[in-house]
N, C-alpha and C positions, 0 to 999 in steps of 0.2 A: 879645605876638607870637602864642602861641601861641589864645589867644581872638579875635584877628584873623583868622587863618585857618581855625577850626572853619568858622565861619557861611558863606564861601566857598565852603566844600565842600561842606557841609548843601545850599549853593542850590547848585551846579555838581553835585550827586546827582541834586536834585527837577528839576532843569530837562532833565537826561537822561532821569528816568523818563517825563516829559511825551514826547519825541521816539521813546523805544522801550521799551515796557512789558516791565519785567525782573521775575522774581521777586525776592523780597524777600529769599529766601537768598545770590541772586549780587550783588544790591546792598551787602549785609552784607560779603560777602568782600569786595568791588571797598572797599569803606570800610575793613576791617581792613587792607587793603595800600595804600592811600592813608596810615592812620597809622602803621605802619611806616614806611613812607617817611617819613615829617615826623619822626618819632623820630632816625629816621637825618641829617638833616640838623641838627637840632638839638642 
């Protein structure tokens, strides 16, 4: 389950960075609270 949903994210990251160029510290955070979240749910 959980190796199902990395790769999602990876691509639903890269595919934001493509639409608005973020720095790669706030992409960081935006990812450490996306996996919290999935902790939390799981």
């Amino acid at each position: 389950m959980k190796n199902h949903l990395l790769p999602s994210i990876l691509h639903l990251s890269l595919f934001c960075m493509r639409k608005t160029p973020i720095k790669k510290s706030e992409m960081w955070q935006e990812q450490e609270r996306l996996n919290t979240h999935h902790k939390r749910l799981i």
